[in-house]
N, C-alpha and C positions, 0 to 999 in steps of 0.2 A: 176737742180731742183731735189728735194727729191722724190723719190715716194710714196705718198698718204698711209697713212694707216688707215688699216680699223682694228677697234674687235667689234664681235658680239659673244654675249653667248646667246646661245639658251639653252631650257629645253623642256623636252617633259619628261611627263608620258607612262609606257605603261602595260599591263597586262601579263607579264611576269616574269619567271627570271632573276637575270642579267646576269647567264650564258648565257640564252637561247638569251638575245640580243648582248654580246660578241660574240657571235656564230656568231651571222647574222653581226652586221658591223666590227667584225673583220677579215670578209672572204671578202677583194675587191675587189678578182677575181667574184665574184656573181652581184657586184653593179650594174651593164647594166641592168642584169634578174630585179630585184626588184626594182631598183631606176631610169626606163629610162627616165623620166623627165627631168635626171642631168646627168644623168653617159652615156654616148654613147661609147668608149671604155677603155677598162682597160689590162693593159698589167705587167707583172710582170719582174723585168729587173734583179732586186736580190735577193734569195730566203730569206737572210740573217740566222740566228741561229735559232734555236729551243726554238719556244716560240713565233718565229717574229721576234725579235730586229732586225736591221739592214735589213730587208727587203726593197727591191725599187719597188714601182710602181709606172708608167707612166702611165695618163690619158688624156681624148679628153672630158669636161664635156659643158652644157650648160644652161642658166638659162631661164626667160623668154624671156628678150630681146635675138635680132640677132646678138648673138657674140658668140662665143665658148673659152675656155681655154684651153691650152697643158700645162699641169703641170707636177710634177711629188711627189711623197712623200718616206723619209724613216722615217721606224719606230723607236724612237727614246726610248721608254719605253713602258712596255707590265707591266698587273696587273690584272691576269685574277681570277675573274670576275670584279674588278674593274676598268677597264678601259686598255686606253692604249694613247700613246705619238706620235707624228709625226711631223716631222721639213717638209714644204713643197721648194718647188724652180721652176720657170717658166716663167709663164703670174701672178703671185704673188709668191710673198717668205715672208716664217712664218711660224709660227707653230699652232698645233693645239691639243687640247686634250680631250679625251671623259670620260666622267666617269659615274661611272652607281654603284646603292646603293641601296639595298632594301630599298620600301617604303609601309607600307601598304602592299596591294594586289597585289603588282607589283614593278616597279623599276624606278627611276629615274635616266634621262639622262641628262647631261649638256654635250653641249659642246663648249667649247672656242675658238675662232679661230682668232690669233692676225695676219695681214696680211700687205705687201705694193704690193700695185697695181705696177705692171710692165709690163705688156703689152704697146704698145704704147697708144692705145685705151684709155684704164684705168686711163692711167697715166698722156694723157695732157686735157681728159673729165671731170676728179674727184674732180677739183675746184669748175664746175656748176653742175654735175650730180651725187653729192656724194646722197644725198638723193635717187635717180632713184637706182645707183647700191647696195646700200643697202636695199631697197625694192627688187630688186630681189634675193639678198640671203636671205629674209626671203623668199621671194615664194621658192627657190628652198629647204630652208630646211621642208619648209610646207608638201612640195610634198615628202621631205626623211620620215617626222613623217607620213602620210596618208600610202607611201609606207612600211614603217617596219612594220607599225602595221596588214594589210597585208600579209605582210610574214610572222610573229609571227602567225598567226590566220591559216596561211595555214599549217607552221610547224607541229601547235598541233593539226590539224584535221588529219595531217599526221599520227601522231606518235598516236594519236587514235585508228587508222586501226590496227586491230591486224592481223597476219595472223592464217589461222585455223585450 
């Protein structure tokens, strides 16, 4: 049997740069600090080149429901400030891409995420419960848009502070 595939494209506005949000989700080492909703651990396994390409990181994420993911990603294409590219492999394998564009007063984010469920869980539940696990990655990316926007806001109260 095939496993299940899932794509969601989410968008999120935010009052930022798009550097200033390349910044934040291009740093995955951070995701636990800012996005613990989702992100519970993150480990870096290859640094890859300058820029990112080819970097591996392994993660431990969780959505609403009581199931966790062991995934892993490498970077597949970097375009800073416009985005960046990642091929994923684990409990799902896919890819995924962020892009980010000024808009207005701020920047707009999309991001794509074409996936097949491969966990066992996932893979023999996602006949009856595809709707269930697609409402939880809108909750979890709900909680990344509340979360960024948060750290953007605390960045620039940061960078505010001048010393004297």
């Amino acid at each position: 049997m095939a496993a299940p595939r899932y794509h969601f494209v989410t968008h999120w506005h935010m009052p930022a740069t798009c550097e200033e949000v390349y910044d934040v989700l291009g740093d995955p080492m951070d995701l636990p600090r800012w996005w613990p909703d989702v992100y519970l651990n993150v480990r870096e396994v290859e640094p890859g080149e300058p820029g990112g390409v080819g970097r591996v990181i392994e993660l431990l994420t969780k959505g609403y429901l009581p199931y966790r993911l062991r995934w892993s990603f490498r970077v597949t294409e970097t375009d800073r400030p416009n985005g960046f590219a990642l091929e994923a492999w684990g409990d799902f394998t896919g890819s995924g891409r962020w892009t980010f564009s000024p808009d207005g007063d701020g920047c707009a984010i999309t991001y794509d995420w074409n996936i097949s469920a491969d966990k066992p869980l996932l893979r023999s539940l996602s006949f009856v419960l595809r709707p269930v696990f697609s409402w939880n990655h809108r909750w979890a990316m709900a909680r990344g848009e509340e979360s960024l926007r948060r750290e953007l806001a605390r960045r620039a109260s940061v960078n505010q502070i001048s010393p004297p």
